[in-house]
C-alpha positions in Angstrom: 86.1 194.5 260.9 89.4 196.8 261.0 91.4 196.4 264.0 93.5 198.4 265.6 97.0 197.2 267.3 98.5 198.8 269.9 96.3 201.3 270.3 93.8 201.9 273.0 90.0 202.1 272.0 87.7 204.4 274.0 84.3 203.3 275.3 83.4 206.5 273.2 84.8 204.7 270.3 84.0 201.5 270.5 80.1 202.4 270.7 81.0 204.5 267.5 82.0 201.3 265.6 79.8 198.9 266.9 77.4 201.4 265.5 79.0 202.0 262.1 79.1 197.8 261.9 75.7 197.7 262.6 74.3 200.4 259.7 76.3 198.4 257.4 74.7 195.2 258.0 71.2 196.8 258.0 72.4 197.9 254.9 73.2 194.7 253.3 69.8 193.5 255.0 67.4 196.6 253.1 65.6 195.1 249.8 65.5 198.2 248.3 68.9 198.4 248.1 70.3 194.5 248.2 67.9 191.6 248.3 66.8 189.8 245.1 62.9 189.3 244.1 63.7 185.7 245.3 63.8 186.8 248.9 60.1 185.9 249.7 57.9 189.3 250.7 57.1 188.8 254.7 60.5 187.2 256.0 62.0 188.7 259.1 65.9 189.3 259.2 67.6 189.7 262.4 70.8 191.8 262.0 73.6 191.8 265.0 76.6 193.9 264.7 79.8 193.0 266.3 83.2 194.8 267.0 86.3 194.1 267.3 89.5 195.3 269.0 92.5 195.1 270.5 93.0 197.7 273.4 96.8 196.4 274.1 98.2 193.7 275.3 97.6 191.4 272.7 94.3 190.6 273.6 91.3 190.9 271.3 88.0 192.0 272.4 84.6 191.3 270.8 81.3 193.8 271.8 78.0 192.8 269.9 75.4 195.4 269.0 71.6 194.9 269.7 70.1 192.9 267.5 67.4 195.0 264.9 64.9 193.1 263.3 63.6 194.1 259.8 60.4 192.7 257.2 61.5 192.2 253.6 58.8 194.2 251.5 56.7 193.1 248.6 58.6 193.9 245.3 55.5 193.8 242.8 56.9 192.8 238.8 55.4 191.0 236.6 56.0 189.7 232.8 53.2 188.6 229.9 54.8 187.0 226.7 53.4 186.0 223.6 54.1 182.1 223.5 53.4 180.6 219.7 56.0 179.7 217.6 54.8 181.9 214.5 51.2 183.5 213.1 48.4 181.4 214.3 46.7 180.6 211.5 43.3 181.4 210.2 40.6 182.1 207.8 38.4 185.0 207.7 35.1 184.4 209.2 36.6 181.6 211.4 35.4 181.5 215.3 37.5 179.9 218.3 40.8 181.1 217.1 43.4 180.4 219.8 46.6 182.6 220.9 48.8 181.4 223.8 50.7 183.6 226.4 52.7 182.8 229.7 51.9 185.5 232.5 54.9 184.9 235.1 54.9 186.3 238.5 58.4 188.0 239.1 57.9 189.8 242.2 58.9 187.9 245.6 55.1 187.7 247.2 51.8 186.1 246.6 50.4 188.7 243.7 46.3 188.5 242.1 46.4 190.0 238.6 43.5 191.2 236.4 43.8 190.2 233.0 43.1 192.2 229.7 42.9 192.4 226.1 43.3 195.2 223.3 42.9 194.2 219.8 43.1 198.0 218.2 47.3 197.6 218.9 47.7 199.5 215.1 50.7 198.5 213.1 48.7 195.3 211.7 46.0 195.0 208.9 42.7 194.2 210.8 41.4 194.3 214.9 40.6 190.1 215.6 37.3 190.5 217.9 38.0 189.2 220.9 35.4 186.3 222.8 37.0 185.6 225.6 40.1 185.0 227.7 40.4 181.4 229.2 42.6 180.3 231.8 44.8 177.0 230.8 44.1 174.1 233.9 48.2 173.2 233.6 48.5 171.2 230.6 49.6 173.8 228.5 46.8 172.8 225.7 43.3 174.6 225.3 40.6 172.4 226.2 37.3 174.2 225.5 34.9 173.0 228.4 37.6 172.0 230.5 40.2 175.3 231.0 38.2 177.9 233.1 36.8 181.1 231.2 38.5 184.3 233.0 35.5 186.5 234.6 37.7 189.9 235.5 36.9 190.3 239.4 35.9 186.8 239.6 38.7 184.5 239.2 41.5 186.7 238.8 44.5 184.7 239.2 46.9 184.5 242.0 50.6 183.3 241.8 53.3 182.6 243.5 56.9 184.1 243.6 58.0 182.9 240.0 54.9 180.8 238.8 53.8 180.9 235.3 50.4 180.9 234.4 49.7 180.2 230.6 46.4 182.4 229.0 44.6 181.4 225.8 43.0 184.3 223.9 40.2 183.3 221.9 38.7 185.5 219.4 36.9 185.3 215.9 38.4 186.6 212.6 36.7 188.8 210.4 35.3 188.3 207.1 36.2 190.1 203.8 39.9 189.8 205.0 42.9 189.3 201.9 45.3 186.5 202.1 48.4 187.4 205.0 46.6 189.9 206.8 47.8 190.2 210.0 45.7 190.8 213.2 47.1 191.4 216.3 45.9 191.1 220.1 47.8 192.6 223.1 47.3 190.8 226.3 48.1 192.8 229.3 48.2 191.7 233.1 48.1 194.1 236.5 48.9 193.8 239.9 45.7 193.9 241.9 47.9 195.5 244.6 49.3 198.8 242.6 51.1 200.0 240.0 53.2 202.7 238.7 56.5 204.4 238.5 59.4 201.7 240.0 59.9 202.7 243.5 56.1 203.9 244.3 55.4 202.1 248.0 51.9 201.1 249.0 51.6 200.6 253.2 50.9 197.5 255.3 49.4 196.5 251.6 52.6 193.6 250.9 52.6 190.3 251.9 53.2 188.9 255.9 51.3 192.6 256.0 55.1 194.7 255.1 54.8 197.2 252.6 54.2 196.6 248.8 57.2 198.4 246.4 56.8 198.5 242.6 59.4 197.1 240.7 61.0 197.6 237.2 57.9 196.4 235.1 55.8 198.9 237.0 53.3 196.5 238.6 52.2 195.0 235.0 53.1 193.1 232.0 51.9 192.9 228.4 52.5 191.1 224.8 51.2 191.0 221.9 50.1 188.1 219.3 49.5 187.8 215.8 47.3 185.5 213.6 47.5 185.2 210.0 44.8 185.1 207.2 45.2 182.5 204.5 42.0 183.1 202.6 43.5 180.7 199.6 40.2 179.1 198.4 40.2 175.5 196.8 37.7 174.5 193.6 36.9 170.2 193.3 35.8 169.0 190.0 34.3 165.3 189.6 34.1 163.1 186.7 33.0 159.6 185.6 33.9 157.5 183.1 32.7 154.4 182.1 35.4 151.5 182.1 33.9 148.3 182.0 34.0 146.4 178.5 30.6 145.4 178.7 28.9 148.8 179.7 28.3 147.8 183.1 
């Protein structure tokens, strides 16, 4: 804090400053203005001011403010991408065709998502008809039977600050299609909680029961993937001759 020498300080003053200290440390303390999306939704911050000065004499004296207490709010981001390497693969009239994304809480609370597909994206050569959306158990690999079929308003999922859920989109390719066609799916996750516009506030509706803020992705993510058709077909032909000396 400045400090003034030689010079005496008022009580007038010195409440002035201890109250100037203390809006700039509940400024530093305001997620909307400071605090990262690490800063988990629900914590309490305690914010004391203090001033200090030196009315003469050499000696410096200290005054503390009353302490404020404030809740960090909900920030409510999230991010779906498209994991495969490349094209998945297919062939038309194939069922049980599996894409792969990552959904990724990147809000600072305890969010539920509902999960979604749209296979009419455009921009691709045929709509893949989509049979369901499965949930991966944490292996990372689609096990049919095993990973859990997503029921919207069922078993939405819920994450954690930072966790990353990984979504298998199965669907079943079309027949009739040419070699490399491309079909595309776009998965899309929303924040059970809100969305819209970065900044829009929902009350008492965050986390520890603060309020819920929409962040930069506007409360929900999406991606798209792509499979491939290789329609290539392949024609065996089978012959016998005879080899043995004796006709056997």
């Amino acid at each position: 804090m400045p400090k003034a020498i030689d010079k005496v300080i008022t009580p007038h003053q010195m409440v002035s400053a201890i109250a100037m200290a203390a809006v700039a440390v509940l400024g530093l303390a305001n997620p909307s203005i400071a605090l990262a999306a690490g800063t988990r939704a629900g914590t309490m911050i305690n914010n004391t001011a203090t001033a200090s000065f030196d009315p003469g004499g050499g000696t410096t004296v200290s005054v503390d403010s009353n302490t404020h207490t404030m809740q960090v709010d909900e920030l409510i981001d999230t991010t779906v991408a498209w994991g495969d390497p490349s094209d998945v693969v297919t062939t038309p009239g194939s069922t049980s065709q599996v894409l792969t994304y990552s959904v990724t809480n990147t809000g600072n609370g305890v969010e539920t998502f509902t999960l979604g597909t749209v296979s009419t994206i455009g921009g691709d050569n045929y709509d893949p008809t989509v049979t369901s959306i499965v949930i991966d158990d944490g292996d990372g690999v689609y096990e049919p039977g095993i990973d859990t079929v997503y029921v919207p308003g069922s078993n939405d999922p819920v994450l954690n600050p930072d966790q990353v859920l990984t979504v298998f989109v199965i669907s079943t390719t079309p027949t009739g299609l040419a070699d490399g066609n491309r079909g595309g799916v776009l998965l899309t996750a929303t924040s059970n909680t809100g969305t819209g516009a970065p900044g829009t506030s929902f009350a008492g509706a965050g986390e520890g029961g603060g309020d819920a803020v929409v962040g930069s992705t506007g409360g929900d993510g999406s991606d798209d993937g792509y499979y491939q058709v290789s329609a290539a077909t392949v024609a065996l032909v089978k012959s016998a001759v005879v080899v043995d000396p004796f006709g056997g």
